[in-house]
C-alpha positions as MATLAB code, in Angstrom:
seq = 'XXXXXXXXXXXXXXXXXXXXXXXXXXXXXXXXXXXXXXXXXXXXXXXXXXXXXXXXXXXXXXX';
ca = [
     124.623  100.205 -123.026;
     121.917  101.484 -121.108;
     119.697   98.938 -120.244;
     119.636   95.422 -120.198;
     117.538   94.952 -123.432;
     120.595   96.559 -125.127;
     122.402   93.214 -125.013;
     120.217   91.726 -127.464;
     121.081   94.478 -130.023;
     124.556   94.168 -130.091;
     126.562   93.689 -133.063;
     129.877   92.916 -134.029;
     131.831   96.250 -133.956;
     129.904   97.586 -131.471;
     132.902   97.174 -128.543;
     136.375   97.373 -129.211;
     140.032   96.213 -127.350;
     141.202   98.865 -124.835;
     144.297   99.124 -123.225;
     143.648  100.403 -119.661;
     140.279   99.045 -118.232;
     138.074  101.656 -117.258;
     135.262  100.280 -115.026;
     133.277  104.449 -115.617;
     132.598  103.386 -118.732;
     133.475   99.215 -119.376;
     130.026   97.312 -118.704;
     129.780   94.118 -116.248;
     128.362   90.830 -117.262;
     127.420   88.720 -114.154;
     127.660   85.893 -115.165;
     129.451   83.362 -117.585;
     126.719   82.832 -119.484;
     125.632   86.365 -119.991;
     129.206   86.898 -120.950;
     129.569   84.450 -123.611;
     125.982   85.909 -125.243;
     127.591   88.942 -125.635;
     130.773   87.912 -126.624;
     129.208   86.159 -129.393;
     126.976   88.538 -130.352;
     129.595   90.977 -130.889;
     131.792   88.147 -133.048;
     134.429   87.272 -130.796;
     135.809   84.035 -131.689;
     137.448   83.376 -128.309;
     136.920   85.238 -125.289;
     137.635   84.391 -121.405;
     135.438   85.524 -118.172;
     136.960   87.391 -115.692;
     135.244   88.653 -112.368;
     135.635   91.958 -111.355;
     135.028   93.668 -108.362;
     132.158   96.431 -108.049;
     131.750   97.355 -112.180;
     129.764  100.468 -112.325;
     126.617   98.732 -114.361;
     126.758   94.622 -114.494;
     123.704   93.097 -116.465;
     122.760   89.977 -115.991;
     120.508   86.981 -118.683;
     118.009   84.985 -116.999;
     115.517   82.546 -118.219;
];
């Protein structure tokens, strides 16, 4: 992802389950709410927030 407009095209497969977290390349979402948009969006069926300090990019829904 690039931008935040990306969020809105995601699709299931688009991400996948890494071992080691790599904040270089691992986006941020900034809040819960932006989180659980994307975790649906990419068809997670259960998925839990965690904060992290300083990601490289964190992207953020408002209304």
């Amino acid at each position: 992802m690039q931008k935040l407009e990306d969020i809105h095209t995601l699709k299931e497969g688009d991400f996948h389950l890494i071992e080691e977290l790599n904040l270089e390349i691992v986006p941020g979402f900034g809040n819960k709410e932006t989180a659980k948009r994307v975790a649906l969006a990419i068809g997670l069926k259960t998925w839990r927030y965690v904060r992290l300090d300083s990601p490289k990019r964190t992207y953020t829904l408002t209304a």
